[in-house]
PDBQT receptor file of N, H, CA, C and O in Angstrom, charges set to zero:
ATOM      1  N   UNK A   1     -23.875  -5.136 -15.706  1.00  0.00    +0.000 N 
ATOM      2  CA  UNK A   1     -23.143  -4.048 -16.337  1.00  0.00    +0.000 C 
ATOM      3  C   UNK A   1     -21.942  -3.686 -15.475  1.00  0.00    +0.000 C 
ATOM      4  O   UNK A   1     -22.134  -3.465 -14.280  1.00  0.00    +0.000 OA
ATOM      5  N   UNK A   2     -20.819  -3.614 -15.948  1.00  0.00    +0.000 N 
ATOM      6  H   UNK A   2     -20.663  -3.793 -16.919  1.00  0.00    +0.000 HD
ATOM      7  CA  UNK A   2     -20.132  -3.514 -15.395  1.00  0.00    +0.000 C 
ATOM      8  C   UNK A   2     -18.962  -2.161 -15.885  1.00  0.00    +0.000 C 
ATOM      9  O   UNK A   2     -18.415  -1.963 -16.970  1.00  0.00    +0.000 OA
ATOM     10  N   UNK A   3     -18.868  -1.219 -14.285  1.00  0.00    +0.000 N 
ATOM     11  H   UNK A   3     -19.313  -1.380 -13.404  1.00  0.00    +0.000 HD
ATOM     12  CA  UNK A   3     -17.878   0.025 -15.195  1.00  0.00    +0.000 C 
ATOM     13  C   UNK A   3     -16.863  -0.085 -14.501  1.00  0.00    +0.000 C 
ATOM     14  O   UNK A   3     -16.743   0.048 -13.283  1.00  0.00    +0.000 OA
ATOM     15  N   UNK A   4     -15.579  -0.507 -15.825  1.00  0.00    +0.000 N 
ATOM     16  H   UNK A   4     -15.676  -0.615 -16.814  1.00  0.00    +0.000 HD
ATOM     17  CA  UNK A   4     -14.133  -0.021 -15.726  1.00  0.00    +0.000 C 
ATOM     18  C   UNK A   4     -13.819   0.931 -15.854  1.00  0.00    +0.000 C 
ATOM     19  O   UNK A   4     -14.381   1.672 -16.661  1.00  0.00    +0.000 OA
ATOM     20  N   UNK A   5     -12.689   1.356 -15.046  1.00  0.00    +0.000 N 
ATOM     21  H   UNK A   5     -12.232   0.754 -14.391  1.00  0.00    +0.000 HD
ATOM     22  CA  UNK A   5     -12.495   2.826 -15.099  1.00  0.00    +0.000 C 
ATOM     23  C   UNK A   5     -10.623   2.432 -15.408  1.00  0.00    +0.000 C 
ATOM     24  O   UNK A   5      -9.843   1.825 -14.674  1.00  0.00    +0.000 OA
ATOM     25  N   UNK A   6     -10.397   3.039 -16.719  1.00  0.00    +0.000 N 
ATOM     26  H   UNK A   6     -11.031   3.532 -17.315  1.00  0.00    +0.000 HD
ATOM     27  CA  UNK A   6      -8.846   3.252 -17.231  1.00  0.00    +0.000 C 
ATOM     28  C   UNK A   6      -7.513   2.998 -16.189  1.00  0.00    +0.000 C 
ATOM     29  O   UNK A   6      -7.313   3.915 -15.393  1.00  0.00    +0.000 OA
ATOM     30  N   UNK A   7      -7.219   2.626 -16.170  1.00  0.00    +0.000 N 
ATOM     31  H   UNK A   7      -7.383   1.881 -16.817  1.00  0.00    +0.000 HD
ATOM     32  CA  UNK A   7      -5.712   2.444 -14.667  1.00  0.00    +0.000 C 
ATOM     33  C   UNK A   7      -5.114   4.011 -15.138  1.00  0.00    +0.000 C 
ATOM     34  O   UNK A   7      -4.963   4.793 -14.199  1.00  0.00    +0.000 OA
ATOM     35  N   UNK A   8      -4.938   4.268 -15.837  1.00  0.00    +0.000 N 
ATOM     36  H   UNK A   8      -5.060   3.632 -16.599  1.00  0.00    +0.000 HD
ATOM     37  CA  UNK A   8      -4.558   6.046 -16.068  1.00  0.00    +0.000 C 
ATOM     38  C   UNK A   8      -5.348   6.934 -15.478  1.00  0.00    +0.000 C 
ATOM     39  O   UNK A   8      -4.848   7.887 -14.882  1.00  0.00    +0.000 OA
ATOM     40  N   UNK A   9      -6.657   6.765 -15.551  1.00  0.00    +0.000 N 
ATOM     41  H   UNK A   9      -7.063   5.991 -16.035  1.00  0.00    +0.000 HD
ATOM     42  CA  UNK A   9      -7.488   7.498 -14.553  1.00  0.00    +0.000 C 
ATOM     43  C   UNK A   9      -7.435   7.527 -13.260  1.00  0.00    +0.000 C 
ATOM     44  O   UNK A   9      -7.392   8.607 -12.671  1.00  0.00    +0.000 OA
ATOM     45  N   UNK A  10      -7.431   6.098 -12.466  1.00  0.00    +0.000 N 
ATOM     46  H   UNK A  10      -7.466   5.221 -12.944  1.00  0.00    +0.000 HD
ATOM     47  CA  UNK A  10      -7.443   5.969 -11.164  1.00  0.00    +0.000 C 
ATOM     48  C   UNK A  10      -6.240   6.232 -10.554  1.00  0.00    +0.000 C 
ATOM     49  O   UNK A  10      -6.035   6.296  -9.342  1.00  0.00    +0.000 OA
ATOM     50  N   UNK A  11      -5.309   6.410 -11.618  1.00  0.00    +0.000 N 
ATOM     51  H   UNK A  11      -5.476   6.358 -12.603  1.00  0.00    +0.000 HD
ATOM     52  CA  UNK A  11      -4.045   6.836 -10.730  1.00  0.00    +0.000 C 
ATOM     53  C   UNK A  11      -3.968   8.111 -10.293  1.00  0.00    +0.000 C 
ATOM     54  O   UNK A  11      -3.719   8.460  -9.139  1.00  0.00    +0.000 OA
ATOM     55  N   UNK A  12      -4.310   9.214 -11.777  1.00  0.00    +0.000 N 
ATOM     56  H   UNK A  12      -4.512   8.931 -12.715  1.00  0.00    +0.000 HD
ATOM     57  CA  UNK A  12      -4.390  10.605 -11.895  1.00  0.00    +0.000 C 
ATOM     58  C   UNK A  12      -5.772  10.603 -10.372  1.00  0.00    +0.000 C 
ATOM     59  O   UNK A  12      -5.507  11.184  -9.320  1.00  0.00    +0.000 OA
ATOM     60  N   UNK A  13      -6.729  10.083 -10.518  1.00  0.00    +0.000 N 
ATOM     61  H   UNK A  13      -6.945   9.611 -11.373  1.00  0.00    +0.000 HD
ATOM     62  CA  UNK A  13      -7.984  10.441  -8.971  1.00  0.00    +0.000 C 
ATOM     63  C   UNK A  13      -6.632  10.284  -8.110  1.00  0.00    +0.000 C 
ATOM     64  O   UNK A  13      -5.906  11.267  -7.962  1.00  0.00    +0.000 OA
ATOM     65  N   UNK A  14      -6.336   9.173  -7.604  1.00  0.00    +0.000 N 
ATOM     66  H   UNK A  14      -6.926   8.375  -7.723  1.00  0.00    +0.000 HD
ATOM     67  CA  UNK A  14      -5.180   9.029  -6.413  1.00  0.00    +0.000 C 
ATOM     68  C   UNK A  14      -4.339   9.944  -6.334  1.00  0.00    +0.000 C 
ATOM     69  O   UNK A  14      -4.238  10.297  -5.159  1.00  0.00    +0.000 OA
ATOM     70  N   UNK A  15      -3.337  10.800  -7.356  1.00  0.00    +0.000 N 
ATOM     71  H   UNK A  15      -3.419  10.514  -8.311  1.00  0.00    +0.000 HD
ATOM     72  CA  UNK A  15      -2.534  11.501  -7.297  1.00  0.00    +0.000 C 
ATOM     73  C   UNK A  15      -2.873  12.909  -6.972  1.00  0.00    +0.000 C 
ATOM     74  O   UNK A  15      -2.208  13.707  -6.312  1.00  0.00    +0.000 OA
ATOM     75  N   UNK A  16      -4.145  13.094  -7.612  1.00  0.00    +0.000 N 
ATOM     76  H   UNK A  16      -4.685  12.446  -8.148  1.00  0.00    +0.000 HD
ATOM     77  CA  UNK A  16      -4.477  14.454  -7.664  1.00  0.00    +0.000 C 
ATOM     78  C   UNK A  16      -5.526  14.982  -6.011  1.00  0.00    +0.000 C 
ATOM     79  O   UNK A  16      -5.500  15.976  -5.286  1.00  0.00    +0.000 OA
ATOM     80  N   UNK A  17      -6.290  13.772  -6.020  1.00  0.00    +0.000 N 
ATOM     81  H   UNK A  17      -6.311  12.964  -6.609  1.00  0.00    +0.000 HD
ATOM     82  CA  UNK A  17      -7.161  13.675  -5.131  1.00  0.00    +0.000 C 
ATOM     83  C   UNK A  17      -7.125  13.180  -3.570  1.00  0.00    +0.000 C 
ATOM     84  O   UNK A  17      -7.090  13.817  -2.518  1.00  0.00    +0.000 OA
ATOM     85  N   UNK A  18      -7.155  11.500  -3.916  1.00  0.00    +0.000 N 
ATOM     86  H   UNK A  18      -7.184  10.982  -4.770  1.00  0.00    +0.000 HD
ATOM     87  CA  UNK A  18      -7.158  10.582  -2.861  1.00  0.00    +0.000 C 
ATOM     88  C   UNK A  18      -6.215  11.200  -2.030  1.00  0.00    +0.000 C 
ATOM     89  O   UNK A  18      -6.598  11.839  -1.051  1.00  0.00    +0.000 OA
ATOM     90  N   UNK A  19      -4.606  11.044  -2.402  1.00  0.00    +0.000 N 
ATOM     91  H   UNK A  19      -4.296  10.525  -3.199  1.00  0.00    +0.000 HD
ATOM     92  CA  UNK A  19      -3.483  10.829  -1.124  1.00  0.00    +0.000 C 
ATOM     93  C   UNK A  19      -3.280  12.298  -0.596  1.00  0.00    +0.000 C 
ATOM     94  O   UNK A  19      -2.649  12.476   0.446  1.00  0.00    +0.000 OA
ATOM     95  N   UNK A  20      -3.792  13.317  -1.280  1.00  0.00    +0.000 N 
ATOM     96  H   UNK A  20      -4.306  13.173  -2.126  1.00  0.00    +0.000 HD
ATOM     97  CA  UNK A  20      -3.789  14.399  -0.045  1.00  0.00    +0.000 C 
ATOM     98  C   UNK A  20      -4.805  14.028   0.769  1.00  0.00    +0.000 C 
ATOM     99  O   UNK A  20      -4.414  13.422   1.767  1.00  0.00    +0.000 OA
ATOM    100  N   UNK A  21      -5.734  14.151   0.704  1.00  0.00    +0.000 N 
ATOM    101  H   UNK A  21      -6.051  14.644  -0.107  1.00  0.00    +0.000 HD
ATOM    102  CA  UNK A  21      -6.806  13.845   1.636  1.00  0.00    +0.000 C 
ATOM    103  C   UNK A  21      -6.499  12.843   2.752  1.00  0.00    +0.000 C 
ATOM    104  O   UNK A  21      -6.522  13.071   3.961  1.00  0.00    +0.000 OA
ATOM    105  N   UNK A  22      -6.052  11.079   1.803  1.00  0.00    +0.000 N 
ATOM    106  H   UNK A  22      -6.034  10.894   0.820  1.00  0.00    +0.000 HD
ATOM    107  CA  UNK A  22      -5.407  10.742   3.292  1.00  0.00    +0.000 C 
ATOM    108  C   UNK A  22      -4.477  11.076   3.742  1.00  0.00    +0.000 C 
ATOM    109  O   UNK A  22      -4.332  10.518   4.829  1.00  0.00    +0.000 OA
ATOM    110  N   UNK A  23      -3.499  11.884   3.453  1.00  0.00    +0.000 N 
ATOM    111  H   UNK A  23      -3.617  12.338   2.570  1.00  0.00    +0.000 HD
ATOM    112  CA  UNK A  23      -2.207  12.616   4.143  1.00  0.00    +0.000 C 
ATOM    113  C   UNK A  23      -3.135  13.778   5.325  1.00  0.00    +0.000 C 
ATOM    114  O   UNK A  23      -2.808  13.843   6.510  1.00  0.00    +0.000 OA
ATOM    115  N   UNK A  24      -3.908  14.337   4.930  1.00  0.00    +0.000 N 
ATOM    116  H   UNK A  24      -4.173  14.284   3.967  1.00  0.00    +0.000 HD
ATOM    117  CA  UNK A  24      -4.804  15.398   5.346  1.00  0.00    +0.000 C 
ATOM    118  C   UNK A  24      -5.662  14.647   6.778  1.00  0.00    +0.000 C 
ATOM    119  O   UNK A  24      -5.680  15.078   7.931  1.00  0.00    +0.000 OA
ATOM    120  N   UNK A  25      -6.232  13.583   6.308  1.00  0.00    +0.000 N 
ATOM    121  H   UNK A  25      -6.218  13.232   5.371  1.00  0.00    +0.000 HD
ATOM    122  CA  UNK A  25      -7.137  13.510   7.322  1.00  0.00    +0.000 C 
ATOM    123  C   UNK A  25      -7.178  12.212   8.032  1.00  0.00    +0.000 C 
ATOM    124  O   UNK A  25      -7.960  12.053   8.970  1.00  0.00    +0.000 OA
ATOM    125  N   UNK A  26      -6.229  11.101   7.563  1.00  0.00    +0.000 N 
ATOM    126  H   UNK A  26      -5.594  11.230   6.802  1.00  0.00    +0.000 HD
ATOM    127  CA  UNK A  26      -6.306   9.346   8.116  1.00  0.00    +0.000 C 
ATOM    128  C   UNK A  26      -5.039   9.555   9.039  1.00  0.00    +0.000 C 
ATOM    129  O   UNK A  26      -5.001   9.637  10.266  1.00  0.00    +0.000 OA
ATOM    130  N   UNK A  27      -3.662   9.641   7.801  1.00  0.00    +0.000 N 
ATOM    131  H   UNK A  27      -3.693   9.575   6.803  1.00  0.00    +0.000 HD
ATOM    132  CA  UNK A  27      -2.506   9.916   9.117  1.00  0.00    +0.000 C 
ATOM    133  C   UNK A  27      -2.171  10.612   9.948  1.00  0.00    +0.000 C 
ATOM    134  O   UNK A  27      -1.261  10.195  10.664  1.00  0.00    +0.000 OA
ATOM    135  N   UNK A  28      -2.650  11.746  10.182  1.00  0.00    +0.000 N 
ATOM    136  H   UNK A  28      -3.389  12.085   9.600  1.00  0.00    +0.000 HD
ATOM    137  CA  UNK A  28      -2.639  12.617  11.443  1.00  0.00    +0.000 C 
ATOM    138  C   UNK A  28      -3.183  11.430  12.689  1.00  0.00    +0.000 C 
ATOM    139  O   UNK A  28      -2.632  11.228  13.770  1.00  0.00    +0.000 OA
ATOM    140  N   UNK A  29      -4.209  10.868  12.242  1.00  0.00    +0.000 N 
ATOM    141  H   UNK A  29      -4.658  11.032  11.363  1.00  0.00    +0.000 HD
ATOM    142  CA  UNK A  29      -4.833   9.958  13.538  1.00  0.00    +0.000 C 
ATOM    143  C   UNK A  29      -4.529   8.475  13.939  1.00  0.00    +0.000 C 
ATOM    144  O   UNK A  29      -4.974   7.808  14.873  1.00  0.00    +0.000 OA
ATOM    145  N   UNK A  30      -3.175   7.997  12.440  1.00  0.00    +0.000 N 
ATOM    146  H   UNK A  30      -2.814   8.538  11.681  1.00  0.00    +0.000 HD
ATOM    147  CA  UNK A  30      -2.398   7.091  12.795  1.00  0.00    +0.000 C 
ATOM    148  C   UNK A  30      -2.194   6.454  14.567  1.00  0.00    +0.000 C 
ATOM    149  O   UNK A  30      -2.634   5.397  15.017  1.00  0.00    +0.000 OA
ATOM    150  N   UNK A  31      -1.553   7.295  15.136  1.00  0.00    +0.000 N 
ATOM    151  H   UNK A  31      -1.195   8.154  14.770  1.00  0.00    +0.000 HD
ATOM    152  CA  UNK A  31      -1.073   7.067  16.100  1.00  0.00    +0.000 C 
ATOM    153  C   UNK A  31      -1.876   7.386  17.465  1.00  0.00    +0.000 C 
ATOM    154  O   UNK A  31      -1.474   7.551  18.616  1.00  0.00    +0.000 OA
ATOM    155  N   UNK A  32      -3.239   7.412  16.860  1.00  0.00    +0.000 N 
ATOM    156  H   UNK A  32      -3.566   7.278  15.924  1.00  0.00    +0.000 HD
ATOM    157  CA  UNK A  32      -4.045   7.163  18.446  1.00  0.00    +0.000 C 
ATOM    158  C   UNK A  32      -4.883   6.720  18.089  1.00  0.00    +0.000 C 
ATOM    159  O   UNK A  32      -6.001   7.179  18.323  1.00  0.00    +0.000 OA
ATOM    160  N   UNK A  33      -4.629   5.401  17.212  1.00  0.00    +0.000 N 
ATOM    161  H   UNK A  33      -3.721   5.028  17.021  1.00  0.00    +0.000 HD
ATOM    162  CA  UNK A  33      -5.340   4.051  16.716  1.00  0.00    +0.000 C 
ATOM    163  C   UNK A  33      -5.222   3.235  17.807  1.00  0.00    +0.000 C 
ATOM    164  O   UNK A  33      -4.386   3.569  18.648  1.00  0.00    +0.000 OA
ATOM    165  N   UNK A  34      -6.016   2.010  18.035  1.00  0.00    +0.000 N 
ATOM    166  H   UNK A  34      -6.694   1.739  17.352  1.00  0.00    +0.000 HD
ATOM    167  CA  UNK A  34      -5.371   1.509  18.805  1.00  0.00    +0.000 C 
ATOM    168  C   UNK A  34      -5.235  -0.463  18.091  1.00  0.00    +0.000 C 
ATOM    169  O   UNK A  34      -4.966  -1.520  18.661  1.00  0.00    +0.000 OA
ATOM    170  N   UNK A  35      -5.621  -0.076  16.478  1.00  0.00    +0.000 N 
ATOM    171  H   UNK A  35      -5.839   0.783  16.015  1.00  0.00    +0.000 HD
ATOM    172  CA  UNK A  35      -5.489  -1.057  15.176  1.00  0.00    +0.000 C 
ATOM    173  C   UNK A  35      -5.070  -0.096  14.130  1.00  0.00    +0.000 C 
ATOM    174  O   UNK A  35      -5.492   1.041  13.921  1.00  0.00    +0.000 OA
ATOM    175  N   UNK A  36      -4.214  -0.734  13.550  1.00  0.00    +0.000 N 
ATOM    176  H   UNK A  36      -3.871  -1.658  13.720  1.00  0.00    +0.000 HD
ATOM    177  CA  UNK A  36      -3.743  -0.391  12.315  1.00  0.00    +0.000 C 
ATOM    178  C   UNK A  36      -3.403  -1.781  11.374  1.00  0.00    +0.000 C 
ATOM    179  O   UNK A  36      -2.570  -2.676  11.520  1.00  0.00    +0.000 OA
ATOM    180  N   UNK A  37      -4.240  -1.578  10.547  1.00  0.00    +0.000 N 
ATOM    181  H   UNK A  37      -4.917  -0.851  10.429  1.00  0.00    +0.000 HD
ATOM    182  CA  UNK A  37      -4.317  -2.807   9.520  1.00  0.00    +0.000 C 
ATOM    183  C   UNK A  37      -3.360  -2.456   7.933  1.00  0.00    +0.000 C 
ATOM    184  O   UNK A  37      -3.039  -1.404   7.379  1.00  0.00    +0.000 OA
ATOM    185  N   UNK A  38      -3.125  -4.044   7.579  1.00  0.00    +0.000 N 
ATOM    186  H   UNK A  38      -3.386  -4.898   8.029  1.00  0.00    +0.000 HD
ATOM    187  CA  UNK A  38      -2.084  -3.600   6.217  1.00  0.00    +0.000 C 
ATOM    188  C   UNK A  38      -2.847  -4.322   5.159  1.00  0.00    +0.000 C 
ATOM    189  O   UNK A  38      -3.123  -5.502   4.944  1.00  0.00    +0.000 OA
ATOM    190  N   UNK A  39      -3.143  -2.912   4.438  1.00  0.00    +0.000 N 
ATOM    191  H   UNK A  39      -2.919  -1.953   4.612  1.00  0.00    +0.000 HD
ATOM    192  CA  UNK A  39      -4.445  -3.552   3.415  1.00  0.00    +0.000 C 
ATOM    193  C   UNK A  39      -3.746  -4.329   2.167  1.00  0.00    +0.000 C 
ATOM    194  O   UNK A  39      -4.373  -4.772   1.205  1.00  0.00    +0.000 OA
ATOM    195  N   UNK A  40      -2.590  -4.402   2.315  1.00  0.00    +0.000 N 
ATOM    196  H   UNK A  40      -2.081  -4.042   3.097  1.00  0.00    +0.000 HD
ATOM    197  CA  UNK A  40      -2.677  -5.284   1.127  1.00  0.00    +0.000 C 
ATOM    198  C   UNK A  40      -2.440  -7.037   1.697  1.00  0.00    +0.000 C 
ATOM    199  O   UNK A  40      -2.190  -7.955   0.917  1.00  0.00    +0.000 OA
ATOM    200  N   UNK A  41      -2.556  -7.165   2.889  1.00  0.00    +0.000 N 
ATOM    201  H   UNK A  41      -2.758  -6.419   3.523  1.00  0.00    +0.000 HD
ATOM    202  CA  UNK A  41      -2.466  -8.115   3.087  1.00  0.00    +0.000 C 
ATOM    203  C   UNK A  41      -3.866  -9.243   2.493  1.00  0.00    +0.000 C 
ATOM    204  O   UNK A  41      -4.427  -8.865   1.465  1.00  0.00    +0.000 OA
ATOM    205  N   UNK A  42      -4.232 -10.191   2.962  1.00  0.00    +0.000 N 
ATOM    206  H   UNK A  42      -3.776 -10.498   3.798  1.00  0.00    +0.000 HD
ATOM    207  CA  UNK A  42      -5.528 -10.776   2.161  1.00  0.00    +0.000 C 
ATOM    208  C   UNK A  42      -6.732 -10.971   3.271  1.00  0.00    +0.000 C 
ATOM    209  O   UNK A  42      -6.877 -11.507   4.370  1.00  0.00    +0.000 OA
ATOM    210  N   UNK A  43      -7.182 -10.529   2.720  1.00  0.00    +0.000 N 
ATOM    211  H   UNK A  43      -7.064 -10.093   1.827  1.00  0.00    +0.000 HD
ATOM    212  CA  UNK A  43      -9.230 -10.440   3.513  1.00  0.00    +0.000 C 
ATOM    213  C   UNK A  43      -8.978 -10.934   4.872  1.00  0.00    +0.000 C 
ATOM    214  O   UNK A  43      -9.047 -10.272   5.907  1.00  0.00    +0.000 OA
ATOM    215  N   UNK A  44      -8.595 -12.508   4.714  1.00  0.00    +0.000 N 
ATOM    216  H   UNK A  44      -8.539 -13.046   3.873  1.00  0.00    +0.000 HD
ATOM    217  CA  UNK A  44      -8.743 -13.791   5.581  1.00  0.00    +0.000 C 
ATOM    218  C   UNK A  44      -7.825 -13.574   6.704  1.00  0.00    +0.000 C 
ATOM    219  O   UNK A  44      -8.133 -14.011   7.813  1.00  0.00    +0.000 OA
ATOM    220  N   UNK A  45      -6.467 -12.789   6.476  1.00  0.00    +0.000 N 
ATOM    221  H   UNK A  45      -6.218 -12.434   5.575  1.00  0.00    +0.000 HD
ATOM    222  CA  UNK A  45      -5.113 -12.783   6.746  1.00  0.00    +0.000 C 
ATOM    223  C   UNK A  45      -6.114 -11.005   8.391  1.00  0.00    +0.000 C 
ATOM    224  O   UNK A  45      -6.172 -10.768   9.598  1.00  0.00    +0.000 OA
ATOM    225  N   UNK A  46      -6.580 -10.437   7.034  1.00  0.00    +0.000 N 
ATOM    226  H   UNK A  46      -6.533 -10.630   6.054  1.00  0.00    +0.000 HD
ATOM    227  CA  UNK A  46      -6.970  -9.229   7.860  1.00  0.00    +0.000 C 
ATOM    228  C   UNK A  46      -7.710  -9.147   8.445  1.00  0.00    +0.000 C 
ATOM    229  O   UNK A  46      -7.879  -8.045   8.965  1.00  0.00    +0.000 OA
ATOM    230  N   UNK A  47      -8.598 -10.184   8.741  1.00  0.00    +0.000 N 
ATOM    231  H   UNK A  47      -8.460 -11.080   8.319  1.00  0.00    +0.000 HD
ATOM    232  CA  UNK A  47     -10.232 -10.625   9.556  1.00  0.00    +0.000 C 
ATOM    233  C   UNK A  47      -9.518 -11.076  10.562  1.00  0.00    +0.000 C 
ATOM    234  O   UNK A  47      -9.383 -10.185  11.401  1.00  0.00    +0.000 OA
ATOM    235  N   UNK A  48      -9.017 -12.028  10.849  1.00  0.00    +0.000 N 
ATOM    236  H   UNK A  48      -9.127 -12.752  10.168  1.00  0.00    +0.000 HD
ATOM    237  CA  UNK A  48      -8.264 -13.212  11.754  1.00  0.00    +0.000 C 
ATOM    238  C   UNK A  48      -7.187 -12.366  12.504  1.00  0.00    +0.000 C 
ATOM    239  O   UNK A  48      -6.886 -12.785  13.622  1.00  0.00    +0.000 OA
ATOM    240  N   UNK A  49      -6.750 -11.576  12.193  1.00  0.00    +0.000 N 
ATOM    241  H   UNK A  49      -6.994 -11.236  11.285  1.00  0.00    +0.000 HD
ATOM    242  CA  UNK A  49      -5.813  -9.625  12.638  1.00  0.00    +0.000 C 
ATOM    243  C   UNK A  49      -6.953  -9.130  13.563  1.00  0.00    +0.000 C 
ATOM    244  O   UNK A  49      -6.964  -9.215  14.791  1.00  0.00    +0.000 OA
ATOM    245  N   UNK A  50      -7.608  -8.768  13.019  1.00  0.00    +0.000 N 
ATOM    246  H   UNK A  50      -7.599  -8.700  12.021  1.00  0.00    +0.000 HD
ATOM    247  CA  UNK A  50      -8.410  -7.732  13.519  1.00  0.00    +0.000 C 
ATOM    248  C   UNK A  50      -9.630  -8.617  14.617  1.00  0.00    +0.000 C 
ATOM    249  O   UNK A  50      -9.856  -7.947  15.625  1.00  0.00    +0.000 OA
ATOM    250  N   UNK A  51     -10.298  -9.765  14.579  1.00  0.00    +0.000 N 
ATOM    251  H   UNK A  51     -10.114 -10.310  13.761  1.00  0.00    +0.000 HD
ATOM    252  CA  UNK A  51     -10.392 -10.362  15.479  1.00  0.00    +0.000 C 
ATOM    253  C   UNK A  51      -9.918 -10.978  16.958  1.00  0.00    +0.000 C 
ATOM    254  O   UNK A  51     -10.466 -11.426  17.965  1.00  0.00    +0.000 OA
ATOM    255  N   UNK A  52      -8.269 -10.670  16.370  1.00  0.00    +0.000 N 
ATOM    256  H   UNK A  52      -7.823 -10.306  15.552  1.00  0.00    +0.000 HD
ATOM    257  CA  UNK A  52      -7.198 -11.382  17.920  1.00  0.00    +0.000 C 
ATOM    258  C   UNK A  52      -7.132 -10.002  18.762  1.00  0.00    +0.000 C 
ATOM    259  O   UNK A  52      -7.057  -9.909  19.987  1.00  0.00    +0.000 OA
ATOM    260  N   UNK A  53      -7.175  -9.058  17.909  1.00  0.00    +0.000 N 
ATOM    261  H   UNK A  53      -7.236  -9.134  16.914  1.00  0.00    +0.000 HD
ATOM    262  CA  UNK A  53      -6.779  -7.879  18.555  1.00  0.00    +0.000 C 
ATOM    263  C   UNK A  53      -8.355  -7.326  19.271  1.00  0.00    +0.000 C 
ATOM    264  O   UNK A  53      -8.345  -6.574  20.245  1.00  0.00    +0.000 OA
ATOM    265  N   UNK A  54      -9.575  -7.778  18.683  1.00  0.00    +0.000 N 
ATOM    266  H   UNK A  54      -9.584  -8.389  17.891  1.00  0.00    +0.000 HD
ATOM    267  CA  UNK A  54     -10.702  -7.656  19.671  1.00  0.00    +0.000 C 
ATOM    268  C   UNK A  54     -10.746  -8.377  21.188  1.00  0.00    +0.000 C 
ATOM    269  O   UNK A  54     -11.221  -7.934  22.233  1.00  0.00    +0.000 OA
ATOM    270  N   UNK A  55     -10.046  -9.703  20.907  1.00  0.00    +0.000 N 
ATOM    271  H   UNK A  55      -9.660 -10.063  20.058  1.00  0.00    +0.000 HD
ATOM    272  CA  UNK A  55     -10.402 -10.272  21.918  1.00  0.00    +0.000 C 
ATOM    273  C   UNK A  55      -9.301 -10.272  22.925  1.00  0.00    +0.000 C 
ATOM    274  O   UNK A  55      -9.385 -10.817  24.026  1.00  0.00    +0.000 OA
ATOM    275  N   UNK A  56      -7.792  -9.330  22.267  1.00  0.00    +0.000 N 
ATOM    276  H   UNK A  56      -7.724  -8.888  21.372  1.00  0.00    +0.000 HD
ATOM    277  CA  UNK A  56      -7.156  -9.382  23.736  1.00  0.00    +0.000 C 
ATOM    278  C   UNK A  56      -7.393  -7.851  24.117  1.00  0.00    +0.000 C 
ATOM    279  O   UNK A  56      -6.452  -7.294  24.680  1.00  0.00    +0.000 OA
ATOM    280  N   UNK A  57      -8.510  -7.136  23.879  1.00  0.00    +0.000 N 
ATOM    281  H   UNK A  57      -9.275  -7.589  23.422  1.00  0.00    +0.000 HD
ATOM    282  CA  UNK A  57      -8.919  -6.070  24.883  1.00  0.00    +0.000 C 
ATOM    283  C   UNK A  57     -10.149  -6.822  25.028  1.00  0.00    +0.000 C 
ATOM    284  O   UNK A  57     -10.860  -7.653  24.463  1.00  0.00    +0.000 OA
ATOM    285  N   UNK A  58      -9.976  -5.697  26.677  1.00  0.00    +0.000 N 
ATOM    286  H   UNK A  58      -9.399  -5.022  27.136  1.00  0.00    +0.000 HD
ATOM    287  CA  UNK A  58     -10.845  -6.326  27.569  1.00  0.00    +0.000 C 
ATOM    288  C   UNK A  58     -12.290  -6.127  27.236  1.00  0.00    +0.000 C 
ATOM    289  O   UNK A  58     -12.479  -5.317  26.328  1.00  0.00    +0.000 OA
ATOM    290  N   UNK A  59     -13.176  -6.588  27.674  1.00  0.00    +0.000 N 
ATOM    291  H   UNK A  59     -13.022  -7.246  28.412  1.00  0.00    +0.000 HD
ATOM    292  CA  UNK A  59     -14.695  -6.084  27.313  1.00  0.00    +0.000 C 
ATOM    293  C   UNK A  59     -14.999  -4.601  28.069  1.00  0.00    +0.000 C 
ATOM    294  O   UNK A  59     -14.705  -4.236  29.207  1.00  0.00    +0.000 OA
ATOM    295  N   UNK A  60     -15.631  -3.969  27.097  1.00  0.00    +0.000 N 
ATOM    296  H   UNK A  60     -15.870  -4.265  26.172  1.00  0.00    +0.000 HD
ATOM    297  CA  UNK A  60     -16.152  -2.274  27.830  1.00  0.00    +0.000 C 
ATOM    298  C   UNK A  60     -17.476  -2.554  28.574  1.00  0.00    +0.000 C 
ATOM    299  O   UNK A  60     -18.384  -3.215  28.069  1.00  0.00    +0.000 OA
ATOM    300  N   UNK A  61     -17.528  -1.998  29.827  1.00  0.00    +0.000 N 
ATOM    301  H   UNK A  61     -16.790  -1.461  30.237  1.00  0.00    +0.000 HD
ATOM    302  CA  UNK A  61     -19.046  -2.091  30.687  1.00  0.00    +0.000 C 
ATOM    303  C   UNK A  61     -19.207  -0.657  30.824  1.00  0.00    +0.000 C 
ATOM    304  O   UNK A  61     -18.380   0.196  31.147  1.00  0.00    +0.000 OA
ATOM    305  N   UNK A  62     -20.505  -0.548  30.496  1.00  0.00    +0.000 N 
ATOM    306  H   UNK A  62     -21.177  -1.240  30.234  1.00  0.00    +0.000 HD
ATOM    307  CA  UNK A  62     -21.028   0.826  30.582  1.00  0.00    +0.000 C 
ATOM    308  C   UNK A  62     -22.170   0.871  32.126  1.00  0.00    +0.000 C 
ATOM    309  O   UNK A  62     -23.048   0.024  32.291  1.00  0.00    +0.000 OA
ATOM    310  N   UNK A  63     -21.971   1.749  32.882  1.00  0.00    +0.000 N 
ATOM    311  H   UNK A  63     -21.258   2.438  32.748  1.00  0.00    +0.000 HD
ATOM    312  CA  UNK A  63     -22.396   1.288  33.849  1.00  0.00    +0.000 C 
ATOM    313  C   UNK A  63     -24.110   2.109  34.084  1.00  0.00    +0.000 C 
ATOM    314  O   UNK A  63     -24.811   1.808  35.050  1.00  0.00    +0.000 OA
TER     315      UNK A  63
């Protein structure tokens, strides 16, 4: 079973809803990320991103 939801709807949720919230509560913390990913790039494109950037920080030791 599968539920579609109208592209008129999901815009009105986004407009009304979604982008204050992330205006409200994601970009304030933009900039003491220390990754920032670009989601429309593709899965494969954003795994293989976010992997290089694990491995050129250093490993954490907890002592």
């Amino acid at each position: 079973m599968s539920l579609e939801v109208p592209l008129d709807v999901l815009l009105l949720n986004y407009l009304n809803h979604r982008r204050a919230a992330h205006e409200q509560h994601v970009e304030p913390l933009r900039g003491d990320c220390d990754l920032v990913v670009d989601g429309d790039r593709p899965v494969n494109d954003l795994a293989q991103h976010v992997w290089k950037a694990i491995a050129a920080k250093e490993p954490i030791h907890k002592s």
